[in-house]
C-alpha positions as CSV (number, residue, x, y, z in Angstrom):
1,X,-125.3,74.6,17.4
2,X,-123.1,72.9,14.6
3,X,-119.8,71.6,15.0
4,X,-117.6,72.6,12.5
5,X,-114.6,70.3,12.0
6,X,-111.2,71.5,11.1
7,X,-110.0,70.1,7.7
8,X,-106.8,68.1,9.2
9,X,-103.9,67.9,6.9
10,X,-104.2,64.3,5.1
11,X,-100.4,64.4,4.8
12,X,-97.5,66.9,4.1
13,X,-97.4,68.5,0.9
14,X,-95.4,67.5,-2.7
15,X,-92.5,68.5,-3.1
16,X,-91.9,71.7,-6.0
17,X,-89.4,70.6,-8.7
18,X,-90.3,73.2,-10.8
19,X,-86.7,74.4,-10.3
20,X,-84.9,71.5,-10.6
21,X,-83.4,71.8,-13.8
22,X,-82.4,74.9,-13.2
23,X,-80.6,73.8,-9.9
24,X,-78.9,71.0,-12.5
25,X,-77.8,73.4,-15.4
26,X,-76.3,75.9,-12.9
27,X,-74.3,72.8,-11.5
28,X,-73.5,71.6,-15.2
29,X,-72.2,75.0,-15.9
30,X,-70.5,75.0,-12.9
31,X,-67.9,72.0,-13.7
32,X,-68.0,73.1,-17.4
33,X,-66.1,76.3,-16.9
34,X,-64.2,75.1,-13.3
35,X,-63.0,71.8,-15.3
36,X,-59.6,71.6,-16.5
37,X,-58.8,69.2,-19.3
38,X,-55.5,67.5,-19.6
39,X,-53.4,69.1,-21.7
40,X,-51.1,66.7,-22.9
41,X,-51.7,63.4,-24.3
42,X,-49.8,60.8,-22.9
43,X,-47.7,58.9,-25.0
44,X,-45.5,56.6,-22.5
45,X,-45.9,54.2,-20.1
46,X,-45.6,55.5,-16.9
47,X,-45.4,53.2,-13.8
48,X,-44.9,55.5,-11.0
49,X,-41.7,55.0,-8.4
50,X,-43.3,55.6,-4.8
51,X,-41.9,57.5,-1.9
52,X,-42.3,57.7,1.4
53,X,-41.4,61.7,1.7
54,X,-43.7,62.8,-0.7
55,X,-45.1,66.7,-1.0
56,X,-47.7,68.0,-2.9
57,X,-47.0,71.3,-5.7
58,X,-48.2,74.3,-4.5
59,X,-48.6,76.6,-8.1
60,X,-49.0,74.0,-10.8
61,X,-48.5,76.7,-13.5
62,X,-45.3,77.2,-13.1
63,X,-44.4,73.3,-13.6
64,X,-43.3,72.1,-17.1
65,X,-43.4,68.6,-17.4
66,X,-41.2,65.7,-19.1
67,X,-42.8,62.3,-19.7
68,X,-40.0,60.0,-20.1
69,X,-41.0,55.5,-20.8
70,X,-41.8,53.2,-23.1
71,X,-44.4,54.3,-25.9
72,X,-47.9,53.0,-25.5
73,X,-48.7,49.9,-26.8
74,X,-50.8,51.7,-30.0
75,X,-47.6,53.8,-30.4
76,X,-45.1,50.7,-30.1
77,X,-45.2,49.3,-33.8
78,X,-44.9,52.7,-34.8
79,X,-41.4,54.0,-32.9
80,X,-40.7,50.7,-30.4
81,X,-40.4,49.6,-27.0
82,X,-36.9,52.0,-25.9
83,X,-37.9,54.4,-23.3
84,X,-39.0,58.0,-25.4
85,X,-38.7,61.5,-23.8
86,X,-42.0,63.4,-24.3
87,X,-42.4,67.1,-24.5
88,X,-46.0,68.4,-24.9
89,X,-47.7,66.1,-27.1
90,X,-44.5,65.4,-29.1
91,X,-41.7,62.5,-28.9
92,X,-38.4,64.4,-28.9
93,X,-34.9,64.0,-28.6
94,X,-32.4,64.9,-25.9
95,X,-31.0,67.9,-28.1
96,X,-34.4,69.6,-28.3
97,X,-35.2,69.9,-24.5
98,X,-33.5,73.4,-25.0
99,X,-36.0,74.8,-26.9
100,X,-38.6,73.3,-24.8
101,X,-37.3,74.9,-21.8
102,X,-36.8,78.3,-23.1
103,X,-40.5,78.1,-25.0
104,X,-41.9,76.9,-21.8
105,X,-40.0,79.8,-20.0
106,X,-41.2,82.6,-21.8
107,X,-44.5,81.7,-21.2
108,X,-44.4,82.7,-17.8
109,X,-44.1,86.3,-17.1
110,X,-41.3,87.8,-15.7
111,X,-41.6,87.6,-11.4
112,X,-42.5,83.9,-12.2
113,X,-39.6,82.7,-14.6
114,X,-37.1,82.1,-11.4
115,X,-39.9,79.8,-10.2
116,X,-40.5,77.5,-13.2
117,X,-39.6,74.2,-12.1
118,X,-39.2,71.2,-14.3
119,X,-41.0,68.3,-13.1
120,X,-39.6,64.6,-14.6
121,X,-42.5,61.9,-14.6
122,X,-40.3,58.6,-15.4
123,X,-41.2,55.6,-15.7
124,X,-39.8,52.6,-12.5
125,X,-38.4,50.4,-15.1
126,X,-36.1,53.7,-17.0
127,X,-32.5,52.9,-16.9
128,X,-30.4,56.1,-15.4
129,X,-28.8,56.9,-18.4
130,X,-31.5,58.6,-20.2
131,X,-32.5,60.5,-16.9
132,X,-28.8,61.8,-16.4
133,X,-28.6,63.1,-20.0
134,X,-32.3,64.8,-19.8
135,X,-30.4,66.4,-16.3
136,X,-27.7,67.3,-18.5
137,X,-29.7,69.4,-21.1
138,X,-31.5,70.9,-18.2
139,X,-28.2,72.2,-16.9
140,X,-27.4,74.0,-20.7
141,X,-30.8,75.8,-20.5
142,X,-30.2,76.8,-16.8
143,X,-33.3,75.0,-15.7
144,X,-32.1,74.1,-12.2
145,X,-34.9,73.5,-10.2
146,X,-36.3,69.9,-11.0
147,X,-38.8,67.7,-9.0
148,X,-39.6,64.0,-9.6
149,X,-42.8,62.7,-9.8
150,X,-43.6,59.5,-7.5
151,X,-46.4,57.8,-6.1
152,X,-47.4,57.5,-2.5
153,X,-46.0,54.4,-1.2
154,X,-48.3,52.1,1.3
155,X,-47.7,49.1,3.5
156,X,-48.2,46.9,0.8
157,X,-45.2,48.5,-0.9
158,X,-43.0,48.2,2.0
159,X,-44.1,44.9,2.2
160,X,-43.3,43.5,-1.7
161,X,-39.6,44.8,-1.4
């Protein structure tokens, strides 16, 4: 009688990538359409003040932002070193924040434009002046509901003041 011997596995097999670049493409896709892009180019220097009671935004479409600082150094030759206010992609002055607010409002529709809240991201070294008079033009468009932007602060912070 023969013996017939099992052929024994001489290892496990390879691996198919045959769908690899599919599994890529789908993921490519993916971040390509769930990306979002900034939307405004910064123009100012903006050195964040931390806080210690700091909460997250919940809907960040209904937040408008104002960049107020310094410009960037490119920028500097150009329009200086005094602290700008920046609306969008633009350098404006304190007189147009009222169009900005009511542009920015009707953007929104109309359950959502009690909600729009204006968000200031100034600068640390800004002197109060320029923030109370951006307060004041907020006041004229009946923009009330305002939030500062600041950083989380950390033991190091507590520990440098």
């Amino acid at each position: 009688m023969a013996v017939m011997k099992k052929k024994g596995s001489s290892g496990t097999p390879p691996i198919s990538t045959a769908s690899l670049p599919d599994i890529i493409f789908m993921l490519l896709f993916f971040f390509m359409t769930s990306t979002t892009m900034r939307e405004v180019e910064l123009k100012v220097k903006t050195k964040l003040p931390v806080g210690t009671e700091v909460q997250k935004l919940e809907n960040k479409s209904l937040i408008s932002y104002i960049y107020i600082g310094s410009p960037t150094k490119t920028l500097q030759k150009q329009y200086g070193d005094r602290p700008r206010i920046q609306l969008n992609n633009d350098y404006k002055t304190k007189t147009e924040i009222l169009e900005y607010v009511v542009a920015e409002r009707e953007k929104l529709s109309e359950a959502d434009k009690p909600l729009m809240t204006i968000s200031l991201k100034v600068d640390n070294n800004v002197r109060m002046g320029i923030i109370t008079e951006v307060k004041q033009e907020l006041r004229k468009a009946n923009a009330l509901k305002l939030c500062y932007v600041a950083g989380k602060a950390t033991l190091k912070d507590f520990y440098e003041q």
